[in-house]
C-alpha positions in Angstrom: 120.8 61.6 58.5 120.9 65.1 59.3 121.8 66.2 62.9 119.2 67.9 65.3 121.0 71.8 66.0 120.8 71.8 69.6 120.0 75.6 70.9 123.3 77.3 72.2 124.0 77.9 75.6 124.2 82.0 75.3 119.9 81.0 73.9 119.3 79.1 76.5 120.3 81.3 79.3 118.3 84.4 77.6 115.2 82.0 78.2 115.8 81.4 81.8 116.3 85.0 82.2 113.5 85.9 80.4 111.3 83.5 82.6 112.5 84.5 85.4 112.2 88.3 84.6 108.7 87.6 83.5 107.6 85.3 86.8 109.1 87.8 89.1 107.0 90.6 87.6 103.9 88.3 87.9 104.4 88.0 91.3 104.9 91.7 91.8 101.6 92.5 90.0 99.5 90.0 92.2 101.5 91.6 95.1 100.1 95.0 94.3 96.8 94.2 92.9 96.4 93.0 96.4 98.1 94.4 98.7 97.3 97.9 97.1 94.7 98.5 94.4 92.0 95.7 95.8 92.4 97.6 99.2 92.5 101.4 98.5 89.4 100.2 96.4 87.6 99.1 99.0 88.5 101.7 100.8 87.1 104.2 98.7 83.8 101.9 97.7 83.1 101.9 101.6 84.5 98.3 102.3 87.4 100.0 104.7 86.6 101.1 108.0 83.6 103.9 108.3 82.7 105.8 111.4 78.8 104.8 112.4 78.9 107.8 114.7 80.9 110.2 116.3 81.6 110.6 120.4 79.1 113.6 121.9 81.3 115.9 124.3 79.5 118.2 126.9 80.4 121.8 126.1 83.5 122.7 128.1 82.5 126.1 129.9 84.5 129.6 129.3 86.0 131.3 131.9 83.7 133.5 133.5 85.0 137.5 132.8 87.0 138.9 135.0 86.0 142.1 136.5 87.9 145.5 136.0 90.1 146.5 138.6 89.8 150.0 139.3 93.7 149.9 139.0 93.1 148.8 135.4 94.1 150.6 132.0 91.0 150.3 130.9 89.1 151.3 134.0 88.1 154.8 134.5 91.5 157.4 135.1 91.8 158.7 138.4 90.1 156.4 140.6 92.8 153.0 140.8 94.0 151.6 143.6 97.1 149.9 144.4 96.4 145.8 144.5 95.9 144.5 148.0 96.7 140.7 148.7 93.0 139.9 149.4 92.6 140.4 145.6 95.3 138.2 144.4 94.1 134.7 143.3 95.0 132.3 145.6 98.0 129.2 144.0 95.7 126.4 145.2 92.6 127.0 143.0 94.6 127.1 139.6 93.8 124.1 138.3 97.7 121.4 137.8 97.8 120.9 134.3 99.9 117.9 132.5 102.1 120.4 131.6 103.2 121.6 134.9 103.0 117.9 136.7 104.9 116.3 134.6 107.6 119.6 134.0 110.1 117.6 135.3 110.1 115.5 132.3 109.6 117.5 129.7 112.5 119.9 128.1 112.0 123.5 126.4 114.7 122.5 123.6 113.8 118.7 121.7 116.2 116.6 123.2 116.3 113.2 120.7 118.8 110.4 121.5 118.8 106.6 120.7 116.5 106.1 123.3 115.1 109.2 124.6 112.7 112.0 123.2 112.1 115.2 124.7 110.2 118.3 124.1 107.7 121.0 125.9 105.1 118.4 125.3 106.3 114.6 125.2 108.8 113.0 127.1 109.6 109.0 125.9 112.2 106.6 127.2 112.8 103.1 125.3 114.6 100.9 127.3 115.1 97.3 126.5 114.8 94.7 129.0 115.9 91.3 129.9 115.3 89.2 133.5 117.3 85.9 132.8 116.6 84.6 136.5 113.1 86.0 136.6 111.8 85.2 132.4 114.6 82.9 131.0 114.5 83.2 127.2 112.8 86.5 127.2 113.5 90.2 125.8 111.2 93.0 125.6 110.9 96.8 125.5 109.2 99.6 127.3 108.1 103.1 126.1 107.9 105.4 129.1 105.4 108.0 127.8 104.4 111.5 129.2 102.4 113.8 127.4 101.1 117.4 128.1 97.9 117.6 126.1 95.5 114.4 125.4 96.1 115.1 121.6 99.5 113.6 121.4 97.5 110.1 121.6 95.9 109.3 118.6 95.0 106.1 116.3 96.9 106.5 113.1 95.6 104.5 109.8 97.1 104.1 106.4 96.8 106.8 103.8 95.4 104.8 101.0 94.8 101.5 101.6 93.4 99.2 104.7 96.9 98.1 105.0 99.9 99.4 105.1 103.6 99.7 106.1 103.5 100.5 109.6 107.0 102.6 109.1 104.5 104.8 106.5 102.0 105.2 108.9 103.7 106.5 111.6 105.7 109.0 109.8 102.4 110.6 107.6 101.4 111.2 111.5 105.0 112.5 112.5 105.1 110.0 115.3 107.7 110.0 117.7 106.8 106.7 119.0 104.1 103.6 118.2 103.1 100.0 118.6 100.7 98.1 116.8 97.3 98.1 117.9 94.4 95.8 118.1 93.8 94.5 114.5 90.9 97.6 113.8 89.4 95.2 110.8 88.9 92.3 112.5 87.6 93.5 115.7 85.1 96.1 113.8 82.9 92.5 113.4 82.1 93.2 116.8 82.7 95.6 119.6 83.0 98.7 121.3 85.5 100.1 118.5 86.1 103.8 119.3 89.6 105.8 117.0 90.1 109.7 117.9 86.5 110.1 119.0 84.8 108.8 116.2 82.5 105.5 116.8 83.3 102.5 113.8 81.3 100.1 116.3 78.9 99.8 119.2 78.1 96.0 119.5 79.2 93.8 122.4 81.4 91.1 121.4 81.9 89.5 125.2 85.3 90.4 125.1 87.2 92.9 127.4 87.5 95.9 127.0 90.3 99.3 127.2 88.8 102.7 127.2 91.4 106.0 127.2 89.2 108.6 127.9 89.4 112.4 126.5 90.2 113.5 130.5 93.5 110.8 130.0 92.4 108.4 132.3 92.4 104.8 131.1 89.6 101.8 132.2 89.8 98.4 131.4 86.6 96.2 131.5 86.1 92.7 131.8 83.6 91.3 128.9 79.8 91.8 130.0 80.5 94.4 133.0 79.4 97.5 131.0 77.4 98.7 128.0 78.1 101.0 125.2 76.0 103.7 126.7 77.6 103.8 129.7 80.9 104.2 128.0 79.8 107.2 125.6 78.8 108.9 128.8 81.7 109.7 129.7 83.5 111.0 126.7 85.8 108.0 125.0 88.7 109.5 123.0 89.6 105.1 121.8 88.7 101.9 122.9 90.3 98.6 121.9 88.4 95.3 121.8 91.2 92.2 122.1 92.3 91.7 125.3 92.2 90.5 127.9 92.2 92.9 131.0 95.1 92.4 132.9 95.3 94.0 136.4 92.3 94.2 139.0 91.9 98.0 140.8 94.7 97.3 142.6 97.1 96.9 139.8 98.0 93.3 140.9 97.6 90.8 138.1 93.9 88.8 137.2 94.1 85.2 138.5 91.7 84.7 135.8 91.7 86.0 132.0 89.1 86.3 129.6 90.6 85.0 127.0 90.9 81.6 125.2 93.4 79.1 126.1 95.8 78.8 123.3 96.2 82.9 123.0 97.0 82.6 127.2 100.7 80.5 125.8 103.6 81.5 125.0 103.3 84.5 122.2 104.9 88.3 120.9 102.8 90.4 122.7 102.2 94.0 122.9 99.8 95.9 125.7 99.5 99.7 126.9 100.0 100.6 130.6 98.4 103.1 132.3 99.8 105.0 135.3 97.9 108.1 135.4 96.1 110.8 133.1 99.5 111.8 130.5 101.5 108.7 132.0 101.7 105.7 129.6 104.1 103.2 129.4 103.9 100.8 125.8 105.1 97.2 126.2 106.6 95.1 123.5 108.1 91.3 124.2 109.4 89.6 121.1 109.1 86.0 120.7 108.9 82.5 119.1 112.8 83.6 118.4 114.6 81.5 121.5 117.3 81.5 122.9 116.6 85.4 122.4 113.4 85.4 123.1 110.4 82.8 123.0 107.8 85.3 124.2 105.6 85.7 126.9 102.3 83.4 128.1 99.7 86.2 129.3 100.0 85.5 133.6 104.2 86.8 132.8 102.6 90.0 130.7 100.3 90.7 133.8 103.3 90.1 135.9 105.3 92.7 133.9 103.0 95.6 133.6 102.4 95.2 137.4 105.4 95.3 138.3 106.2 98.4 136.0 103.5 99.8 138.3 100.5 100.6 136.2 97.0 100.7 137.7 95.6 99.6 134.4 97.0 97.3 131.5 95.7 95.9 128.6 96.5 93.0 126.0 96.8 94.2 122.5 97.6 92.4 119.2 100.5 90.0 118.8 102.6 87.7 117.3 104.0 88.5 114.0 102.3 92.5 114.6 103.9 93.1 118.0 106.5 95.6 117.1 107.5 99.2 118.7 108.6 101.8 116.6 110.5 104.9 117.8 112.8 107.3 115.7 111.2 106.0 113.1 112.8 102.5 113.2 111.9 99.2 114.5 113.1 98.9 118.1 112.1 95.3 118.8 112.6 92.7 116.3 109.4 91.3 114.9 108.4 88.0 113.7 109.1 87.0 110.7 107.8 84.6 108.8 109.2 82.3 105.9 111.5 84.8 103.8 109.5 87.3 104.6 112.3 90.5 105.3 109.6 93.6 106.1 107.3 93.9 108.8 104.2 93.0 108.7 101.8 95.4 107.0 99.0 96.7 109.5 95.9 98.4 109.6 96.4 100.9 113.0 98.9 102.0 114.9 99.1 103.9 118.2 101.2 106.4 117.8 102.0 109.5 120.4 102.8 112.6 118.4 103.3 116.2 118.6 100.0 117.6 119.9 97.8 119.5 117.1 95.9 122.0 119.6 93.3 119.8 121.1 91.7 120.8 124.5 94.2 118.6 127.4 91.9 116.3 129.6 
């Protein structure tokens, strides 16, 4: 009898190479097909989000002409006058602009640290928090914002796809800082859904609901209190449509949120404060990672931004999208799931850039 040649061991591991090199680029295909060409295809083919509409703005009136002074240039020669005070304009009616409340923050030169940003137009401060008496078990980060022109606030969304790597998306909108938003897709089944003054949706869902307003101001609105109408009256810049609401007028937390029960437990959570027109604060409290942190049930969020002292707050997307970007880098440290070693890919982002000329509220 003749013996069976068993395959060397050099053959052997060529094969499970050669399987393995082959499996890994299967998965890398369906990874892309995906996660790239079945999206950007949608995109393009109208599946991705489409503006319905765009946000109507009342004309903003010039500023009336200015009469010559006989002591003018141009006036005619030989009849000026020397100034009297009765002529000069009087400090009070110049209108206070962002720019000159909020001087003290900004700086003429950019001043960028680990956890600062400066500049003639934004001012952000990350600082990273933890209360063990008050929230065993609990870290999170805030985002002190000021701005000097309502243009710095915008909704950024992925170049080329409906999803995308929330690092990319920030830096094709040379953000300084961002946090996730509200999960633009899934909300656009129903909603107020407003993104740099263009209108993707003007249904009514029952949920609450966060206006920031071209003027900067910032309302929150408990589900059923108001209609679309009365919201495109007065000139939305973006609206979110998660929730829920989390401070009454008085900036003390709800006793009661609209909200289902399981998203009122324990969770990562991310929301927006509001102090004043060009004050913002962003609020990002990692979880489900204890000791470090487990996260926060919604009555300790409402606790938080209250205590921060913001007038208005608002619940945004969270678990495994909470995140808080700033320098480009991922402050917080986001949920990960399985093996998973990148963040989660998102769809918008609120970002707070440079401003690009836009009239300031």
């Amino acid at each position: 009898m003749t013996e069976e040649k068993k395959p060397k061991k050099g053959t052997v591991a060529c094969i499970l190479i050669l399987g393995q090199v082959l499996l890994m680029g299967l998965v890398l295909c369906i990874f892309a097909l995906f996660h790239h060409v079945i999206p950007r295809w949608r995109q393009e083919n109208g599946e991705g989000p489409q503006p319905i509409g765009t946000v109507q703005r009342q004309e903003q009136p010039s500023p009336s002409p200015v009469p010559l002074q006989e002591n003018d240039p141009e006036a005619a020669p030989g009849t000026g006058e020397e100034p009297t005070p009765e002529t000069a304009p009087d400090p009070e009616e110049v209108p206070e602009t962002w720019q000159t409340r909020f001087a003290a923050h900004f700086s003429e030169e950019p001043v960028w640290t680990k956890t600062e940003y400066r500049s003639p137009n934004i001012a952000v401060t990350v600082t990273e928090y933890k209360h063990p008496e008050a929230y065993p078990e609990m870290t999170y980060y805030v985002a002190d914002v000021y701005i000097a022109d309502i243009s710095s606030f915008v909704i950024g969304f992925p170049q080329y796809a409906t999803y995308d790597d929330p690092h990319r998306i920030v830096k094709n909108y040379d953000g300084v800082v961002a946090i996730n938003s509200d999960e633009m897709l899934v909300q656009q089944s129903g909603g107020l859904l407003i993104r740099n003054g263009e209108i993707y949706s003007d249904l009514d869902n029952g949920g609450d609901l966060c206006v920031l307003y071209y003027d900067g101001s910032v309302e929150t609105y408990i589900g059923g209190s108001f209609t679309a109408e009365e919201i495109l009256e007065k000139e939305p810049l973006h609206s979110w449509q998660f929730g829920p609401a989390l401070l009454d007028e008085n900036g003390l937390p709800l006793e009661e949120f609209n909200i289902t029960e399981e998203l009122k437990g324990t969770h990562p959570r991310t929301a927006l404060g509001y102090y004043e027109p060009g004050h913002y604060c962003f609020v990002v409290i990692d979880g489900r990672d204890p000791p470090r942190s487990k996260g926060a049930d919604i009555w300790e969020l409402a606790e938080i931004l209250s205590g921060l002292g913001c007038k208005q707050a608002y619940n945004l997307d969270g678990g495994a999208s909470s995140m808080i970007l700033f320098r480009g880098e991922t402050v917080n440290t986001p949920l990960r799931t399985g093996q998973k070693l990148t963040d989660r890919f998102l769809n918008d982002m609120i970002i707070i850039t440079e401003p690009k000329g836009e009239e300031q509220g």
